[in-house]
N, C-alpha and C positions, 0 to 999 in steps of 0.2 A: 769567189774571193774568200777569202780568211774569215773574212767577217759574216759569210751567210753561209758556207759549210760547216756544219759540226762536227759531221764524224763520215767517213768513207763509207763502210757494211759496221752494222750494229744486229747485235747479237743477243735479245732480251726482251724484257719487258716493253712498256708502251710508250718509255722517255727512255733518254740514252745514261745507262747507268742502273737503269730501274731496274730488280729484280722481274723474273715473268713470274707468270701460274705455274708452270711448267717446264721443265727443262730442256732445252733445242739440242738432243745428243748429237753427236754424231756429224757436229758441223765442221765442213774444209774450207779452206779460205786460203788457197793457191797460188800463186804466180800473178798477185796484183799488183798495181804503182799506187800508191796513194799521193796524192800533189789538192793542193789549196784546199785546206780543212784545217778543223783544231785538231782531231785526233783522225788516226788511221783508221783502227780498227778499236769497238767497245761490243766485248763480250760478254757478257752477265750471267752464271747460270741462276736457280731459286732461293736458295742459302746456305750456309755454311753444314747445317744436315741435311742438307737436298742439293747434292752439288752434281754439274754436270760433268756428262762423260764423252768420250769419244772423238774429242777438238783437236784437231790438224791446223796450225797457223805455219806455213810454209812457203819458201822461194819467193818473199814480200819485198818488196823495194819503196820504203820510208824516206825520201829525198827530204836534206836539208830543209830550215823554214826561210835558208837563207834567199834560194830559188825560188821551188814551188811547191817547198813537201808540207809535212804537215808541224804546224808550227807550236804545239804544244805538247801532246802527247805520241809515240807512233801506236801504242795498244793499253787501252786497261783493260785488266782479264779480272775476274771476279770468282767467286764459286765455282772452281773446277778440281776435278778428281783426275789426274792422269794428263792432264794437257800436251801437248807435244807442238813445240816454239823452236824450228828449223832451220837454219840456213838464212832466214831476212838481214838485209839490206838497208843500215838505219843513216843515216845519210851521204853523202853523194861521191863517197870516195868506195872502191869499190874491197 
């Protein structure tokens, strides 16, 4: 439900939001649905001078929160260099 999903794939530190130690380069995140969560996708890279590379967010389908998508955010992206945000699908009309 809404209320016990927070986030679909999280991309970060050890809470959702949280910077990591480290930078997750090179992450793809393809051809998902995201349905009953607060947010879709949370990406985080280290900080603003340690920012990540290499993130593909692509062919996503974020359905309305009026169905079953996701009913507050569909992505927050944080600390990236070069991002590439594709084609997604933010609710239910196509």
């Amino acid at each position: 439900s809404f209320t016990t999903t927070l986030t679909g794939i999280h991309v970060g530190g050890n809470a959702i939001g949280a910077e990591p130690t480290a930078n997750n380069n090179g992450t793809v995140i393809d051809n998902c649905s995201f349905s009953k969560s607060k947010f879709g996708i949370a990406d985080v890279g280290v900080s603003l001078a340690n920012q990540a590379t290499g993130h593909v967010i692509t062919r996503n389908f974020f359905p309305s929160p009026t169905t079953t998508g996701t009913n507050r955010s569909g992505m927050i992206l944080k600390f990236h260099d070069g991002i590439q945000v594709t084609e997604n699908q933010m609710g239910d009309n196509p």
